[in-house]
C-alpha positions as CSV (number, residue, x, y, z in Angstrom):
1,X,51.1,-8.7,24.2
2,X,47.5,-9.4,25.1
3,X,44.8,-7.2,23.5
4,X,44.4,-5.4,27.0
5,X,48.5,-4.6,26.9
6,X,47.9,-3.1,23.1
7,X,45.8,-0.6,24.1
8,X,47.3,0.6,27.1
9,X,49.9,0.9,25.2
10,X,48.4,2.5,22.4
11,X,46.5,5.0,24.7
12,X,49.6,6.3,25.9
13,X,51.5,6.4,22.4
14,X,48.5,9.0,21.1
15,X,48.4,11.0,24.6
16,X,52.5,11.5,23.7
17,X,51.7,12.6,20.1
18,X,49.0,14.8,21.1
19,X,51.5,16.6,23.4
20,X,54.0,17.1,21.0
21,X,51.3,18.7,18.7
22,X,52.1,22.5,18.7
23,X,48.0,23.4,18.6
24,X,47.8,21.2,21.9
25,X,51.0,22.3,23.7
26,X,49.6,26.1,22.6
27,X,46.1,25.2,24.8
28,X,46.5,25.0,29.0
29,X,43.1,23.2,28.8
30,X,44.4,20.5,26.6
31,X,48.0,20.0,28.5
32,X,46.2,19.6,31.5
33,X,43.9,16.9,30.3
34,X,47.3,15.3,29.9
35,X,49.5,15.9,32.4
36,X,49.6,13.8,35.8
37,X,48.8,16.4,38.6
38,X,52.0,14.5,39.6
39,X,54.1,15.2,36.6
40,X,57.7,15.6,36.4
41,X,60.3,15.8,33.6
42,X,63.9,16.0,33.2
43,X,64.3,18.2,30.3
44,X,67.0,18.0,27.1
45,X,68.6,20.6,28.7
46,X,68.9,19.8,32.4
47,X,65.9,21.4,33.9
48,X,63.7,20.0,35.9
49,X,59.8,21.0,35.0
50,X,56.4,20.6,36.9
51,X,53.0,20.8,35.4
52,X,53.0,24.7,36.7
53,X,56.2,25.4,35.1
54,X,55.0,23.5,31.2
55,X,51.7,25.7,30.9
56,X,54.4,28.7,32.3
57,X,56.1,28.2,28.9
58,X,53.5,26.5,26.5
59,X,50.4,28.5,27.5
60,X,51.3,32.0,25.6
61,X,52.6,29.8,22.7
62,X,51.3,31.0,19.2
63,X,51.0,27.7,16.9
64,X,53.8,28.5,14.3
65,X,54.8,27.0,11.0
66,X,57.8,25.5,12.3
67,X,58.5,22.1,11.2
68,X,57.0,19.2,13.2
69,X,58.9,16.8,15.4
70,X,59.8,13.9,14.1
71,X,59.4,11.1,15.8
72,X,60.8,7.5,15.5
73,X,61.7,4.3,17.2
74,X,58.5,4.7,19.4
75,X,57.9,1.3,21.6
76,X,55.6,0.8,24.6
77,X,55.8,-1.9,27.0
78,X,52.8,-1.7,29.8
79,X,55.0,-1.9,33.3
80,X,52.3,-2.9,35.4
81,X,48.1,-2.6,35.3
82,X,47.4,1.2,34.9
83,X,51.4,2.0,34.0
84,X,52.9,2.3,30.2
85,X,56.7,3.0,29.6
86,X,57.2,4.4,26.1
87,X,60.1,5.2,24.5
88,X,61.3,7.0,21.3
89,X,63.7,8.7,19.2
90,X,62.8,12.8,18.6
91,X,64.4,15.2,16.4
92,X,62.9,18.9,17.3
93,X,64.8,20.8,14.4
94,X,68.3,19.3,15.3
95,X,67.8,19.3,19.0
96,X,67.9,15.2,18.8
97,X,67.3,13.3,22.0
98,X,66.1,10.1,23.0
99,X,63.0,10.1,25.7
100,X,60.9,8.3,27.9
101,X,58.0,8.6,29.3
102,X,55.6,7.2,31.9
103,X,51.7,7.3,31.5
104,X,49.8,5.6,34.1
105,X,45.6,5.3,33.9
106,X,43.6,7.6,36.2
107,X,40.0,8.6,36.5
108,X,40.2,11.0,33.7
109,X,42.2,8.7,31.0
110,X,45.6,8.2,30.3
111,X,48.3,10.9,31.9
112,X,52.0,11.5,31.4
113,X,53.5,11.2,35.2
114,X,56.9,11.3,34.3
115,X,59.6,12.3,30.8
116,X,63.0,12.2,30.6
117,X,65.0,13.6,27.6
118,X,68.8,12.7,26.7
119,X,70.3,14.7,23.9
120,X,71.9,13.3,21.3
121,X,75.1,15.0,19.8
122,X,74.4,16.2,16.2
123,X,75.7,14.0,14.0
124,X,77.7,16.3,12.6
125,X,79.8,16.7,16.1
């Protein structure tokens, strides 16, 4: 990967943590700085969101105590100038899913165009 490639891929890799921060998810401001005008996501549990319909549920969020997500398995590969395709392992408090996610560079930095969740059965089940 050429030193170009590593930060691409590294811009997009801190834009994903900073969205899964709860003080960032709880500030419209911030998830906008984000998210793609463009964005899409297919959801963990089916549902199909737009930027309008993420700051519907994040932007009256209180930052609570609740347990971070953990995050592994994160790897980047940079698709094309401008385009990064991460993907990573995420347990949310036993909602488990593997996601992906596309950044792509724009005037304004690094934004999330598109996310796609696929739960995981508990290991348990």
């Amino acid at each position: 990967m050429t030193d170009e490639s590593e930060r691409a891929v590294q811009a997009a890799m801190d834009g994903e943590f900073r969205l899964l921060d709860p003080e960032v998810r709880a500030s419209p401001a911030r998830v906008l700085e984000l998210l793609d005008p463009e964005f899409t996501e297919f959801g963990a549990s089916g549902r199909r969101w737009d930027v309008k319909s993420i700051l519907a549920v994040t932007s009256g969020a209180t930052v609570s105590s609740e347990a971070p997500v953990q995050v592994s398995e994160m790897s980047g590969v940079v698709l094309a100038p401008g385009i990064v395709h991460l993907t990573y392992f995420a347990d949310n408090q036993g909602r488990r899913a593997w996601r992906s996610s596309l950044w792509r560079l724009t005037e304004t930095g690094w934004r999330m165009y598109f996310h796609q969740a696929t739960p995981v059965a508990s290991e348990a089940e």
